[in-house]
VOGU-3710 file (C-alpha; in Angstrom, 3 decimals, decimal comma):
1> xxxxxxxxxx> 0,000/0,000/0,000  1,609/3,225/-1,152  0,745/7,035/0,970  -0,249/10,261/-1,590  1,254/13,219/-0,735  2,622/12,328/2,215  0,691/14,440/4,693  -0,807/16,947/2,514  -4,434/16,488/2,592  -6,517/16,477/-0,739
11> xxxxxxxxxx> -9,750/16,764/-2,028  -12,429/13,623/-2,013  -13,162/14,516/-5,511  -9,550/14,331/-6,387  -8,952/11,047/-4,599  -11,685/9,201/-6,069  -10,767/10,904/-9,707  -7,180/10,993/-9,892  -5,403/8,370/-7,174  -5,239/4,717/-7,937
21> xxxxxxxxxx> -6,443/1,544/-6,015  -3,608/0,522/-3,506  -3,172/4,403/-2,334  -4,268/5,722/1,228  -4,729/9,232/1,251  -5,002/12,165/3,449  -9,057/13,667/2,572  -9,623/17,247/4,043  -13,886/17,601/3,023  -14,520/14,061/3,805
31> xxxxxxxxxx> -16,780/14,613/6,456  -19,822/17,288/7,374  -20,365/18,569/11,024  -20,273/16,527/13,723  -23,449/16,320/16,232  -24,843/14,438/18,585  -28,197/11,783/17,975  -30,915/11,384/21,019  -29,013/8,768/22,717  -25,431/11,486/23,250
41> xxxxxxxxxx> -23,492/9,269/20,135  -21,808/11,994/18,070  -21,792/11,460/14,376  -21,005/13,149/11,508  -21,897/12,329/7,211  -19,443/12,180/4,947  -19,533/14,472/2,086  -19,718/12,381/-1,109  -18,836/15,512/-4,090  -19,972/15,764/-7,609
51> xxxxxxxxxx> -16,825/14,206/-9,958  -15,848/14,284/-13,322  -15,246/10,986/-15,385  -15,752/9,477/-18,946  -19,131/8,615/-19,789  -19,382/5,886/-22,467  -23,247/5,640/-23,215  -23,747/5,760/-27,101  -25,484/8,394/-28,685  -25,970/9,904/-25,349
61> xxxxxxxxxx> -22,846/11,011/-24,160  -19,650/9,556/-25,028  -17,003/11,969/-23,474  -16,871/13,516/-19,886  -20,013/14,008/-17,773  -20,929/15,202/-14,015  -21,169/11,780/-11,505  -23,220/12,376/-8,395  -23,754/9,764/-5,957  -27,627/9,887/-4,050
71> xxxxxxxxxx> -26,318/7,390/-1,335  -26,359/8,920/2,665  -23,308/7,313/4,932  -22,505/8,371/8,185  -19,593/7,852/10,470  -19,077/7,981/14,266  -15,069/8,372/13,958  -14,184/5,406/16,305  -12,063/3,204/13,343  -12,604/2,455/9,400
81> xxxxxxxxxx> -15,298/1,212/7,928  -15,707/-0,351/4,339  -17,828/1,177/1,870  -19,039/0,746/-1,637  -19,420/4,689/-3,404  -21,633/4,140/-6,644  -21,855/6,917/-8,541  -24,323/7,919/-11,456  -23,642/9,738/-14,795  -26,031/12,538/-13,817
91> xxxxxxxxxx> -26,597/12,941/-17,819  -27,985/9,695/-19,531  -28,602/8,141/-15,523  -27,026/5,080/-17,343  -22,917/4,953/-16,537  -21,995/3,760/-13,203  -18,805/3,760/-11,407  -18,275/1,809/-8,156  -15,567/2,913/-5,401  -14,551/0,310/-2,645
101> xxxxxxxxxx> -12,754/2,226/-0,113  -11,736/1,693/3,881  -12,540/5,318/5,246  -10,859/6,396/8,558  -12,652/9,588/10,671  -11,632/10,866/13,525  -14,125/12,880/16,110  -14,830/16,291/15,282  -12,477/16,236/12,363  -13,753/17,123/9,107
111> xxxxxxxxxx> -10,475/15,212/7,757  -10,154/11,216/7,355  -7,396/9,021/5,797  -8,893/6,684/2,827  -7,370/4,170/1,264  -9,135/2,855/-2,382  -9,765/-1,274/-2,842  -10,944/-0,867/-5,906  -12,765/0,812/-8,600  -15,143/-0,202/-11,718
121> xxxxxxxxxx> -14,795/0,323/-14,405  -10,922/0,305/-13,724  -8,792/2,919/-12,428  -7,724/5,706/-15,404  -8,575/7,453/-19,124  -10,782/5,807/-21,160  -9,178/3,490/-24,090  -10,020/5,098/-27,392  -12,319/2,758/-29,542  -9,850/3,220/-32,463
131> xxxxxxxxxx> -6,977/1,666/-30,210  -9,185/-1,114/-29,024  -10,343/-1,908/-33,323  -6,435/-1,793/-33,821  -4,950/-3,820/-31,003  -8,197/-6,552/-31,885  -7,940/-9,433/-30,319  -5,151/-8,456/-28,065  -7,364/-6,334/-26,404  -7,199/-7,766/-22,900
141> xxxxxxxxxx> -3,872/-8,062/-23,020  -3,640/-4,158/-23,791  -5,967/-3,172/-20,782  -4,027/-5,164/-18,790  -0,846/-3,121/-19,823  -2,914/-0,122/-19,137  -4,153/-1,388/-15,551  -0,286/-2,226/-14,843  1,193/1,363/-15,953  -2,210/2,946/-14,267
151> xxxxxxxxxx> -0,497/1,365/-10,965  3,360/2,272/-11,898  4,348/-1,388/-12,647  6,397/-0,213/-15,624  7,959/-3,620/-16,848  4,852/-5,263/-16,539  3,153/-2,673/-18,882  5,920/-2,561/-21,513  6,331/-6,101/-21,855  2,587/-6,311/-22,138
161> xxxxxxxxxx> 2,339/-3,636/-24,577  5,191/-5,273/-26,527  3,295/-8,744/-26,941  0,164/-6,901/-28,459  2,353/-4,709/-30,925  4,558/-7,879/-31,884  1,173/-9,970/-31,863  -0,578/-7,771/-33,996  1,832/-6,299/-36,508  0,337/-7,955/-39,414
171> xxxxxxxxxx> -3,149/-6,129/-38,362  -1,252/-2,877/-38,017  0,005/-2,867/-41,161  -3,628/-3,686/-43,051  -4,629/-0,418/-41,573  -1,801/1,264/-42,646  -1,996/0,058/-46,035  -5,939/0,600/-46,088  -5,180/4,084/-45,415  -2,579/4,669/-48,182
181> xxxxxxxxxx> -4,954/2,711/-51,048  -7,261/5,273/-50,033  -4,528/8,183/-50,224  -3,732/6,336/-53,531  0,043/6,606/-52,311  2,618/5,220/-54,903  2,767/1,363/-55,351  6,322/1,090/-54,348  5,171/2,373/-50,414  2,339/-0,353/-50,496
191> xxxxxxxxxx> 4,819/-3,400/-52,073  6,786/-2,725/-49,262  4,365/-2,001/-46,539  2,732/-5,690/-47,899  6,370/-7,397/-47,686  6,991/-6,026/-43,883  3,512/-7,213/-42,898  4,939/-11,138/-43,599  7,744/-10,165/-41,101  7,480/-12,278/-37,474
201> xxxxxxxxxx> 8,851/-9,362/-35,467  7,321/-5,743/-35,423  11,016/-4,331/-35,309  12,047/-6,005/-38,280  8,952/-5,064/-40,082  8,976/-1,270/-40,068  13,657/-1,622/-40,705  11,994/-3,189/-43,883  10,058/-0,144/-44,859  12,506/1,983/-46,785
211> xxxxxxxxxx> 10,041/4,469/-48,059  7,735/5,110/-45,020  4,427/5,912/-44,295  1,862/9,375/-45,804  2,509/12,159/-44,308  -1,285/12,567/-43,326  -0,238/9,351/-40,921  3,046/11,412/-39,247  2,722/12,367/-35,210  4,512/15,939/-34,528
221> xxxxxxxxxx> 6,388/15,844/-38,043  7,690/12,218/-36,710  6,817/8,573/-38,618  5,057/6,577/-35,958  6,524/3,636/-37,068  10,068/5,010/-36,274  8,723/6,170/-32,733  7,481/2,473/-31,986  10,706/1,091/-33,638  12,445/3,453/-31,288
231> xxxxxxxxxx> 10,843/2,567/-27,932  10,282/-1,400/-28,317  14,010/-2,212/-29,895  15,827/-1,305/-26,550  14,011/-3,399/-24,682  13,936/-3,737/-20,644  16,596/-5,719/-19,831  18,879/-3,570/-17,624  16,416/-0,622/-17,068  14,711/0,327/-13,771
241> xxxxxxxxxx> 11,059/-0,173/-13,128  10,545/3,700/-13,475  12,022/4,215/-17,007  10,195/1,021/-18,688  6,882/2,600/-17,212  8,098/6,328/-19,322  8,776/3,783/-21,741  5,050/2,028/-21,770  2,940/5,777/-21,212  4,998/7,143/-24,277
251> xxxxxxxxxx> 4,309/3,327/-26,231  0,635/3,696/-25,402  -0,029/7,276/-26,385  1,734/7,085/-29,869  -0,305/3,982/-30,351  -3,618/6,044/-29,371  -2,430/8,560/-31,676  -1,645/6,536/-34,525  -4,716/4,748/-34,453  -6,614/8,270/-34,210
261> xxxxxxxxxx> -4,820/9,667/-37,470  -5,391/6,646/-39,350  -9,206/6,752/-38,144  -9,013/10,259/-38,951  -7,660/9,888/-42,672  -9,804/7,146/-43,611  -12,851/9,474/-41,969  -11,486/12,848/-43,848  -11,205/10,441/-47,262  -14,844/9,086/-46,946
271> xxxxxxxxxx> -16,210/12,534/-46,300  -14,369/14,167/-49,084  -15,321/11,356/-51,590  -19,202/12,001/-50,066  -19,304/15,343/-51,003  -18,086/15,224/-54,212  -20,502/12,481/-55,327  -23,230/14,630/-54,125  -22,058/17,924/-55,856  -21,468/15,946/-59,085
281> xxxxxxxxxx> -25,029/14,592/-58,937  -26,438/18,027/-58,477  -24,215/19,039/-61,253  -25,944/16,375/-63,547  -29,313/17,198/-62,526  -28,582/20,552/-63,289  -27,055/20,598/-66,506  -29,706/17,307/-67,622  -31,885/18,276/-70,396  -35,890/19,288/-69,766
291> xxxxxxxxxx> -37,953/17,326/-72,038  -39,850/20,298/-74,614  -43,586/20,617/-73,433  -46,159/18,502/-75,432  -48,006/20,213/-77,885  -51,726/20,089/-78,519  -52,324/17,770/-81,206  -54,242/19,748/-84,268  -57,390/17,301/-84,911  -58,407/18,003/-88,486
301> xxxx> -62,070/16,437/-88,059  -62,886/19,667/-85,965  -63,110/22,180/-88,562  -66,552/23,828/-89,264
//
């Protein structure tokens, strides 16, 4: 079990939002004023706040939302207790998020010490969709690199993000070279993106790419490719626990990235060809020929 801030105190909403399961923390609003019931017990309620988190529901929300939870927990300040927080995306009433945490008050403190079980969904940022379509059926193993760098285990999250980058090369490189058919980027780039997809090792894939990637694809003026190349060819044998997990973070948000430009190109490509089909067909419609008006037919029995 690892201690935040030593003894700095922090907010409840920034312990549930922003400290990870295993970490007891120092809460300064935790509870509300202490009184005394009927009988002379005192007693205080803690103060659960309003927090900010990722909402997933489709077509609802789908980005961050206000969490309130409508649940009424007191305390009498003699030892911990265990308690399950559920909180409610105040929103679409949908999202939930669950907090298992052993809270410690003290008498006629507003202050308590809480350390966090647990959380669900899990502890950190929500995963992109377009990293989840490109890692596929590594997925689990990806969230579990996330979950270990999330809790500073930083040669358990680079080795896991290795496997699922080494794993799924070959599925990489299909979006890659979906992207630049629809770019219609010169052959040679594609031969070679096709020959480094047969490759066993991700490494020795992109060293086989001579010609690299479309621009549209580049992070910060840099080939993404390289950047991966870069981080996953040293390795961890021989580094501390703390550099492999700078290591993993900077693995995992090139890969977001990646996956968001390629999402975005193919997106931006679909669009553009969208539009012009439909200003072309207005084009036609406007430039197509009206048929003449009919005439009256002159009958010739009609004449007197």
């Amino acid at each position: 079990m690892s201690t935040q801030n030593g003894d700095a105190a922090i907010s409840f909403a920034d312990y549930l939002v922003k400290v990870p399961p295993g970490t007891s923390s120092t809460v300064a609003d935790i509870c509300g004023e202490w009184k005394y019931d009927s009988n002379g017990r005192l007693y205080a309620y803690l103060i659960l706040p309003e927090i900010t988190l990722h909402c997933d529901t489709e077509h609802i929300c789908g980005g961050n939302r206000v969490f309130n939870s409508n649940q009424t927990i007191g305390t009498n300040g003699s030892g911990g207790q265990l308690e399950f927080l559920t909180y409610t995306c105040r929103n679409c009433s949908k999202s939930r998020k669950i907090f298992a945490l052993l809270i410690r008050t003290e008498s006629h403190k507003k202050s308590g010490v809480v350390l966090k079980f647990g959380e669900v969904p899990a502890f950190g940022p929500p995963t992109p969709a377009r990293v989840i379509s490109l890692v596929g059926p590594q997925k689990d193993l990806y969230l579990k690199g996330r979950r270990a760098e999330h809790q500073g285990m930083g040669i358990a999250a680079f080795a896991y993000y290795r496997r699922v980058i080494d794993d799924q090369r070959a599925r990489i490189f299909d979006e890659i070279i979906k992207v630049c058919q629809r770019l219609s980027a010169d052959e040679s780039i594609i031969r070679e993106l096709m020959a480094a997809k047969s490759e066993t090792q991700f490494s020795k894939a992109v060293e086989s790419v001579k010609h690299g990637i479309p621009q549209a694809l580049f992070i910060n003026g840099q080939n993404p490719l390289t950047l991966l190349h870069s981080a996953l060819s040293e390795g961890i044998h021989g580094k501390s626990d703390e550099e492999c997990l700078e290591d993993a973070t900077n693995i995992r948000i090139v890969m977001a990235e990646f996956a968001e430009r390629m999402g975005q190109a193919l997106k931006d490509e679909a669009e553009l060809s969208t539009a012009v089909s439909r200003l072309l067909s207005k084009k036609s419609a406007a430039t197509k020929p009206i048929a003449a008006e009919a005439k009256p037919s002159r009958e010739t029995g009609d004449s007197k």
